[in-house]
LUMSEVO-231155 format. One record per residue (C-alpha): x, y, z; residue in three letters. Coordinates in steps of 0.02 Angstrom, whole numbers. Example, Ala and Ser with C-alpha at 12.3 -4.5 7.8 and 13.67 -1.06 7.14 Angstrom:
2
+--------+--------+--------+------+
|     xx |     yy |     zz | vonu |
+--------+--------+--------+------+
|    615 |   -225 |    390 |  ala |
|    684 |    -53 |    357 |  ser |
+--------+--------+--------+------+
***
This chain:
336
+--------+--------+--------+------+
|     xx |     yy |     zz | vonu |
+--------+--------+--------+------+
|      0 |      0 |      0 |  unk |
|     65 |    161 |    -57 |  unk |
|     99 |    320 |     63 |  unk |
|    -48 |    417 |    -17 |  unk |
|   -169 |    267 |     -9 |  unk |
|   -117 |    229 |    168 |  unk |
|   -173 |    409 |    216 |  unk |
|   -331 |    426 |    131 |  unk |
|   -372 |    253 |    222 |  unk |
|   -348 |    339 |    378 |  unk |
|   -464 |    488 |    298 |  unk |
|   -584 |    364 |    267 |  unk |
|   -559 |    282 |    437 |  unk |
|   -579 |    447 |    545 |  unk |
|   -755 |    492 |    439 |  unk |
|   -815 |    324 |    480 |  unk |
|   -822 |    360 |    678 |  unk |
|   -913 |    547 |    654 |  unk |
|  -1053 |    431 |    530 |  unk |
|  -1128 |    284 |    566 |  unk |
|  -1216 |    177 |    433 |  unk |
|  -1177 |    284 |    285 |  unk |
|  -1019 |    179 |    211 |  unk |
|  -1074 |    222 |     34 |  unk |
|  -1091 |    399 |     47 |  unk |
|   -907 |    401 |    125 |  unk |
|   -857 |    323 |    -10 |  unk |
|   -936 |    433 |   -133 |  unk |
|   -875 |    606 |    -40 |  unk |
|   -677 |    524 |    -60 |  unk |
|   -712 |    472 |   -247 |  unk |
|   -758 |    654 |   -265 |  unk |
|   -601 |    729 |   -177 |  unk |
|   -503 |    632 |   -263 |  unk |
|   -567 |    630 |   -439 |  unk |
|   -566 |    841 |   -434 |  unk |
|   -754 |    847 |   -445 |  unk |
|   -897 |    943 |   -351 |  unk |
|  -1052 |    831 |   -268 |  unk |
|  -1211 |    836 |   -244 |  unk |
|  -1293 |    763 |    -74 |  unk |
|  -1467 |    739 |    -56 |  unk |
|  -1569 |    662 |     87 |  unk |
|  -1717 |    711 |    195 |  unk |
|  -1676 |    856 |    322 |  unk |
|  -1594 |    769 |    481 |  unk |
|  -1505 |    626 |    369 |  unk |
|  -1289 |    675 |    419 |  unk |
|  -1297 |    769 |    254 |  unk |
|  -1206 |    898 |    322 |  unk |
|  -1094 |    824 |    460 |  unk |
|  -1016 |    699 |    339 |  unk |
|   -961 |    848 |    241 |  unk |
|   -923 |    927 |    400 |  unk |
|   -848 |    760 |    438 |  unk |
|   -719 |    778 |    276 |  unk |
|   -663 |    940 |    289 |  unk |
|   -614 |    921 |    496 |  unk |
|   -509 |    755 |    480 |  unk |
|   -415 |    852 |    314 |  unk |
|   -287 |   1009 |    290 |  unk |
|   -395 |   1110 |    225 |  unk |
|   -498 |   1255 |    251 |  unk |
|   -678 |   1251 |    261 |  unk |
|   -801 |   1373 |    229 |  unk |
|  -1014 |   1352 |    251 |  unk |
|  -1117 |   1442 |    152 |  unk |
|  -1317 |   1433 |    214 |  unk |
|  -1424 |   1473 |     50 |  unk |
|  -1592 |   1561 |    107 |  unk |
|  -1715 |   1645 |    -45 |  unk |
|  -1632 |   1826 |     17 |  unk |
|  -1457 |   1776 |    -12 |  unk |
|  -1356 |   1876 |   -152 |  unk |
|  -1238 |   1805 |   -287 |  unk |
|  -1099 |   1932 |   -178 |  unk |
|  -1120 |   1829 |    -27 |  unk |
|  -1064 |   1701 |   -117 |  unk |
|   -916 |   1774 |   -208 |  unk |
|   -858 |   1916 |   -129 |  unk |
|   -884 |   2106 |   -186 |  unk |
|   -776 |   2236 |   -216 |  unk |
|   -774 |   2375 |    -61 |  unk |
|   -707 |   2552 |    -58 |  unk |
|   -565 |   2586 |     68 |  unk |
|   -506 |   2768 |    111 |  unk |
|   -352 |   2799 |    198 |  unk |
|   -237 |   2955 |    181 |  unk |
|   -367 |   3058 |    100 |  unk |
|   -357 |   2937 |    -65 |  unk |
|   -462 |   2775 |    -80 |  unk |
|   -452 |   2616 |   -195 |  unk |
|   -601 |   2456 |   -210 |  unk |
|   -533 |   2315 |   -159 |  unk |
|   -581 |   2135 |   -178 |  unk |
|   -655 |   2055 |    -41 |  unk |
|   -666 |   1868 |    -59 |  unk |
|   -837 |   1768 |    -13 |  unk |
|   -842 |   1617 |     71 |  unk |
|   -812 |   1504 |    -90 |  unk |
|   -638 |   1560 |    -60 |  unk |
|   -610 |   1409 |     28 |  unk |
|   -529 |   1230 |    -10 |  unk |
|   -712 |   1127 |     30 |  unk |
|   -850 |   1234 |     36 |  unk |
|   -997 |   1175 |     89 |  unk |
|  -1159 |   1239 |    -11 |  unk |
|  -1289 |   1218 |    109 |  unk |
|  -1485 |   1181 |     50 |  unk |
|  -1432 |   1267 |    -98 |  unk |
|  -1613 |   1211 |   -173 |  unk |
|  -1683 |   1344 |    -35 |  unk |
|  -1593 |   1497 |   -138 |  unk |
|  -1638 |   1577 |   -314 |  unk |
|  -1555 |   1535 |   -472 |  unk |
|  -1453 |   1686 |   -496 |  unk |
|  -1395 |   1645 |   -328 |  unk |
|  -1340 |   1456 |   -365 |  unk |
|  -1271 |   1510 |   -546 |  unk |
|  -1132 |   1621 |   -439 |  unk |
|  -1057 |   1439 |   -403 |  unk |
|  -1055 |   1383 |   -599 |  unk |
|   -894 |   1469 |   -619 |  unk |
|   -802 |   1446 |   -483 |  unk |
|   -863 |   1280 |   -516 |  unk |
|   -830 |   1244 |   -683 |  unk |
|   -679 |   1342 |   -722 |  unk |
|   -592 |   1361 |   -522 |  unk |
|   -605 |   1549 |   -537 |  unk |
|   -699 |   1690 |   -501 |  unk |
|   -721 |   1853 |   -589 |  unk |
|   -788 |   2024 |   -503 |  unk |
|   -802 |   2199 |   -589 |  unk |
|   -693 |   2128 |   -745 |  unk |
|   -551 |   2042 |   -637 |  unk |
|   -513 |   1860 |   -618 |  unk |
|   -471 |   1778 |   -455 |  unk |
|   -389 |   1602 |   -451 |  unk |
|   -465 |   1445 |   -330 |  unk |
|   -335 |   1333 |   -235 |  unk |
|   -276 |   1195 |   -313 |  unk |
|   -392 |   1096 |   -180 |  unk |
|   -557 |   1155 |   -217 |  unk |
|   -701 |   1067 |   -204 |  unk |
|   -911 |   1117 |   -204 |  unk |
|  -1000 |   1002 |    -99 |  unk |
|  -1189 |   1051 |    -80 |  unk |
|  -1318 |    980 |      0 |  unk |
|  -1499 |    980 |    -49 |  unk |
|  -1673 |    928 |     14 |  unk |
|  -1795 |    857 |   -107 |  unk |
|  -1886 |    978 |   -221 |  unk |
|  -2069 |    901 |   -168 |  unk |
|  -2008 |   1012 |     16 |  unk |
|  -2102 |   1157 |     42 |  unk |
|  -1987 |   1323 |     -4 |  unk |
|  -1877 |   1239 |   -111 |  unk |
|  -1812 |   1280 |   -312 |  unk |
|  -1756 |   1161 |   -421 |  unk |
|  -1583 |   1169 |   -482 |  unk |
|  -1553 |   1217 |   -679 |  unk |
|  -1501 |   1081 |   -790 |  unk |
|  -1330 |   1174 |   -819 |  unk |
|  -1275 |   1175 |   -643 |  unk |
|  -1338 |   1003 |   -618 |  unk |
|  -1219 |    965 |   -744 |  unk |
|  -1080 |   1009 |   -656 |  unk |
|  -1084 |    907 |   -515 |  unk |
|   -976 |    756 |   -530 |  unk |
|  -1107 |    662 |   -443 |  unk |
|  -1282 |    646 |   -373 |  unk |
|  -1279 |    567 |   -196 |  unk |
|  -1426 |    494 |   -115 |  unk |
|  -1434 |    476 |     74 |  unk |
|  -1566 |    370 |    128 |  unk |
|  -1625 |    339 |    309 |  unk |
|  -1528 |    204 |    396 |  unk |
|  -1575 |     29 |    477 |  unk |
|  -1640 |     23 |    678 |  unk |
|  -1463 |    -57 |    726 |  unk |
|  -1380 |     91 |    643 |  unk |
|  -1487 |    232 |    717 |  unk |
|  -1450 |    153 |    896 |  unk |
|  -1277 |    167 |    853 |  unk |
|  -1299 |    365 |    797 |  unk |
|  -1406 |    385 |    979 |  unk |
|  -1255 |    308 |   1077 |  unk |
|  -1125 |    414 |    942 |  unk |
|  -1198 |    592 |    979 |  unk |
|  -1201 |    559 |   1169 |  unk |
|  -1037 |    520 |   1179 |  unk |
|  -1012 |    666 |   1100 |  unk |
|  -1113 |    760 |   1216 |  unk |
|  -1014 |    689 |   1355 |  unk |
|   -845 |    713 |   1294 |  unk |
|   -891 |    913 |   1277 |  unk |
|   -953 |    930 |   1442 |  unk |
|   -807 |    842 |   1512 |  unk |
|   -680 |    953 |   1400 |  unk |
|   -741 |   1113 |   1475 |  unk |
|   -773 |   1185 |   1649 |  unk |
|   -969 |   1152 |   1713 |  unk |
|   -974 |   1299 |   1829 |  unk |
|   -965 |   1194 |   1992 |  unk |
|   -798 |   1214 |   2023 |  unk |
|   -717 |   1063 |   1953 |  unk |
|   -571 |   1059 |   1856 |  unk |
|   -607 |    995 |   1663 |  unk |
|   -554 |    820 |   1623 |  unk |
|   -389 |    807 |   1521 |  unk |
|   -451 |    779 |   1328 |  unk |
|   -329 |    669 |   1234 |  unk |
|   -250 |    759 |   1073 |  unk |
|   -330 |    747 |    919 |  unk |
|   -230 |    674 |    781 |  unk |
|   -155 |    779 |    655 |  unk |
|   -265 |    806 |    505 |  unk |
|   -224 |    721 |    345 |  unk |
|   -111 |    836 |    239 |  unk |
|   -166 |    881 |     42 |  unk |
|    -24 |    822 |    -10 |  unk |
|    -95 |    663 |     16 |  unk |
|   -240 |    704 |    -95 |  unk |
|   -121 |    743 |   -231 |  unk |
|     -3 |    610 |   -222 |  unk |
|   -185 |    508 |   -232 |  unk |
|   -231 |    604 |   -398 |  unk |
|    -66 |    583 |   -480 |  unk |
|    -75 |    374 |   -450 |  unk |
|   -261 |    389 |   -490 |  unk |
|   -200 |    458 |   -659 |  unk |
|    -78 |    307 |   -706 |  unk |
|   -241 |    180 |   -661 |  unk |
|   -265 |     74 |   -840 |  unk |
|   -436 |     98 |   -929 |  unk |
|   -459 |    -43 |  -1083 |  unk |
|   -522 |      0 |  -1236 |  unk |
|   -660 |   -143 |  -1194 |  unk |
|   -702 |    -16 |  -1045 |  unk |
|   -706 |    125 |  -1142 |  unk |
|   -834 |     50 |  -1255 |  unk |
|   -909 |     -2 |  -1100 |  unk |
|   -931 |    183 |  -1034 |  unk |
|   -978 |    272 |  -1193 |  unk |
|  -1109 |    139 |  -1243 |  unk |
|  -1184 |    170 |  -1060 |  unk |
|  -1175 |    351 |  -1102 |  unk |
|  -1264 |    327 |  -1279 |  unk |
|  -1420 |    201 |  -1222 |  unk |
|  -1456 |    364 |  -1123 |  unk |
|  -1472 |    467 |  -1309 |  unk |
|  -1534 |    339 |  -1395 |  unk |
|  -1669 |    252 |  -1282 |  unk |
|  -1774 |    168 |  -1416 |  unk |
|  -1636 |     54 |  -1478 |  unk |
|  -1655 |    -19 |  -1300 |  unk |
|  -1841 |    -51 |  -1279 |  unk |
|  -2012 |     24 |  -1263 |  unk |
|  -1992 |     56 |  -1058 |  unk |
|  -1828 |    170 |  -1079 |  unk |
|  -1914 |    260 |  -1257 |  unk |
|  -2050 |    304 |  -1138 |  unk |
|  -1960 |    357 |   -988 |  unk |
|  -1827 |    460 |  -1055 |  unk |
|  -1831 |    645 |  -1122 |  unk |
|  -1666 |    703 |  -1123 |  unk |
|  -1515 |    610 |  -1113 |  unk |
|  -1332 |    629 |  -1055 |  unk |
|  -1222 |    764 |  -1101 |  unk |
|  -1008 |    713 |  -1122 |  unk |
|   -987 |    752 |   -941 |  unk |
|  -1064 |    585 |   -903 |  unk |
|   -909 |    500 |   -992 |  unk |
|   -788 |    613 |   -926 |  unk |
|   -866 |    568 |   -744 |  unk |
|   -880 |    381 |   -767 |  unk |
|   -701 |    361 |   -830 |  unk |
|   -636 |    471 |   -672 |  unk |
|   -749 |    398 |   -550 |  unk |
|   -700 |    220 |   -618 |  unk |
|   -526 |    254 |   -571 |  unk |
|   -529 |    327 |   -423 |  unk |
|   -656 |    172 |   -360 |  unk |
|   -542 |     51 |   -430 |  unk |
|   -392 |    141 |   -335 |  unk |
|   -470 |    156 |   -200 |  unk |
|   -495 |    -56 |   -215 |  unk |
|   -334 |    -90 |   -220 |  unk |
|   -304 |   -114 |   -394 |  unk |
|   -237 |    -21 |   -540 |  unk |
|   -371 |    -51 |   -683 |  unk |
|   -541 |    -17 |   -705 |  unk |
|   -662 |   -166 |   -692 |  unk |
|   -815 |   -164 |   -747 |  unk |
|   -882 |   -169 |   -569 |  unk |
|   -813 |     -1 |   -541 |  unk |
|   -904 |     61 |   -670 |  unk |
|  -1100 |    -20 |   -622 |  unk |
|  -1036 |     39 |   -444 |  unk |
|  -1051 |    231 |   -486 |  unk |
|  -1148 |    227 |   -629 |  unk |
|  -1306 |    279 |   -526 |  unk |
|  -1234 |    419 |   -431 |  unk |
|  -1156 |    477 |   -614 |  unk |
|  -1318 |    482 |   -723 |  unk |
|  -1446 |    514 |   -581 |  unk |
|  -1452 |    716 |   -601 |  unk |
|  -1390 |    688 |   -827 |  unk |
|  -1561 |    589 |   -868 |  unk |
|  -1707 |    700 |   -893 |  unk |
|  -1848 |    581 |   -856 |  unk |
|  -2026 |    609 |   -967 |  unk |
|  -2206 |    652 |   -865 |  unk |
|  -2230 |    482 |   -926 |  unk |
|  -2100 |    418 |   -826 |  unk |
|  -2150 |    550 |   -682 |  unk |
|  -2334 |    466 |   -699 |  unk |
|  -2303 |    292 |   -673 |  unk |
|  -2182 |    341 |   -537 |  unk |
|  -2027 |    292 |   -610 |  unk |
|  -1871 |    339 |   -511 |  unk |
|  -1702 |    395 |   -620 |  unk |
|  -1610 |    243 |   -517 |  unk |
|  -1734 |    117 |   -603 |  unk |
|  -1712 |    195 |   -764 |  unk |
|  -1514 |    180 |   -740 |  unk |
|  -1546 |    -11 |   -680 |  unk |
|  -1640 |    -48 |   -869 |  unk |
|  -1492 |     40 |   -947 |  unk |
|  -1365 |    -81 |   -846 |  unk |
|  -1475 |   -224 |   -894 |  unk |
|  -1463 |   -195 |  -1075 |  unk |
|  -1303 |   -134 |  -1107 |  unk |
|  -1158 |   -258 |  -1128 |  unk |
|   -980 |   -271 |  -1105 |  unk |
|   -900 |   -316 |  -1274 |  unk |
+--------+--------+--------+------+
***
């Protein structure tokens, strides 16, 4: 096991104890680190959305900036504004960055703010820059959107534009978890509770408990070293095939029965390649190996097309979600 493995292991390791029963979306917040991207995490309100981001960004170098979307937020809260400063009877504007000046931002219920609001983030985004009054400012080199959404059906709520949805590398899907897990999140957060009230003084005089140090977080170097062995990971030309053919049932849904003709409007744009081929990777780096099998690719394939498949009112009617749609397109599509 590699250096850079070893250490995003222990990432993986440390998010693991701050969420219980959510393996897969740990796995899909570390595919998105390290395959550059920006995610998408939906769940009901009160489903770890936000502390497994939290999670991420805590046990990494990095900083970390939260940005809460409301319907009165402005695209300058987002991205910073230029501000007059006087001093010595002269002045000059000057830039002052927004909190997406950060290494993991976290875009929080950004379904609860306007459009013009959420398209400040296509940029910075797409393109890992920002421009304000006719200047460009540069992202990190670790930069990374994660933003969390509740379902549109909730009360208050605006559905994302098809172009930003785009841009996510993936859509992930937290889902409530089993009775044995939520025992284990009851016993988590009041351990939690305990270890804070023992870390600090009660008011009766006591003298607070010694805490043990916390561990030092991983460094992004780490993530790097990651991307650069992610890079070398093979890809066959069978798997290539395998990706783009995927990719094309999604245009061409009548080759592929009458269930998919129905159920599918619009299909997926060359992101979805892109996505598949660097999600593939990282999953099968993060397996242990150094090709992509074709159970890397079924294993992302769902969070990859789940926001890139506009589904028909057809499809809406008979209650078809965009996860069985993906599972026909699995089913028909072979590896040749």
């Amino acid at each position: 096991m590699t250096d850079a493995r070893a250490q995003i292991e222990e990432l993986k390791s440390r998010m693991q104890q701050s969420i219980i029963g959510q393996e897969d979306v740990i796995d899909r917040l570390i595919i998105g680190l390290l395959a550059n991207g920006n995610l998408l995490v939906e769940g009901l309100p009160g489903l770890a959305k936000t502390r497994a981001i939290k999670a991420m960004a805590k046990n990494l170098e990095a900083d970390f900036s939260r940005i809460q979307f409301t319907p009165d937020l402005l695209p300058s809260d987002v991205t910073g504004t230029e501000v007059y400063h006087q001093a010595g009877g002269s002045g000059t504007f000057r830039f002052e960055q927004g909190p997406i000046f950060a290494n993991i931002v976290l875009a929080d219920e950004i379904n609860r703010a306007p459009a013009k609001v959420q398209a400040a983030l296509l940029e910075a985004m797409e393109e890992r820059q920002v421009t304000v009054s006719g200047t460009t400012h540069q992202m990190d080199p670790l930069f990374m959107v994660m933003a969390t959404q509740n379902p549109v059906e909730q009360e208050g709520t605006y559905t994302l534009p098809e172009a930003q949805m785009d841009r996510f590398l993936m859509h992930v899907l937290i889902t409530y978890p089993p009775v044995e897990d939520e025992v284990k999140v009851i016993q988590l957060v009041r351990g939690e509770e305990q270890d804070a009230l023992s870390a600090g003084n009660d008011g009766d005089g006591t003298e607070p408990e010694k805490v043990s140090e916390k561990p030092a977080p991983v460094p992004q170097s780490a993530v790097f070293s990651a991307r650069r062995e992610i890079a070398k990971v093979h890809v066959s030309d069978a798997i290539e095939n395998y990706m783009a053919a995927l990719v094309y049932a999604t245009r061409t849904p009548e080759l592929y029965g009458d269930d998919l003709r129905r159920w599918i409007d619009i299909g997926a744009s060359p992101r979805a390649s892109l996505a598949l081929d660097k999600c593939g990777r990282a999953h099968a780096w993060l397996s242990g190996r150094d090709y992509v099998d074709p159970l890397d690719v079924r294993a992302i394939v769902h969070d990859v097309f789940r926001h890139r498949i506009g589904l028909s009112f057809e499809a809406d009617g008979d209650g078809v979600s965009p996860d069985k749609v993906v599972d026909e397109i699995v089913s028909h599509v072979a590896l040749t």
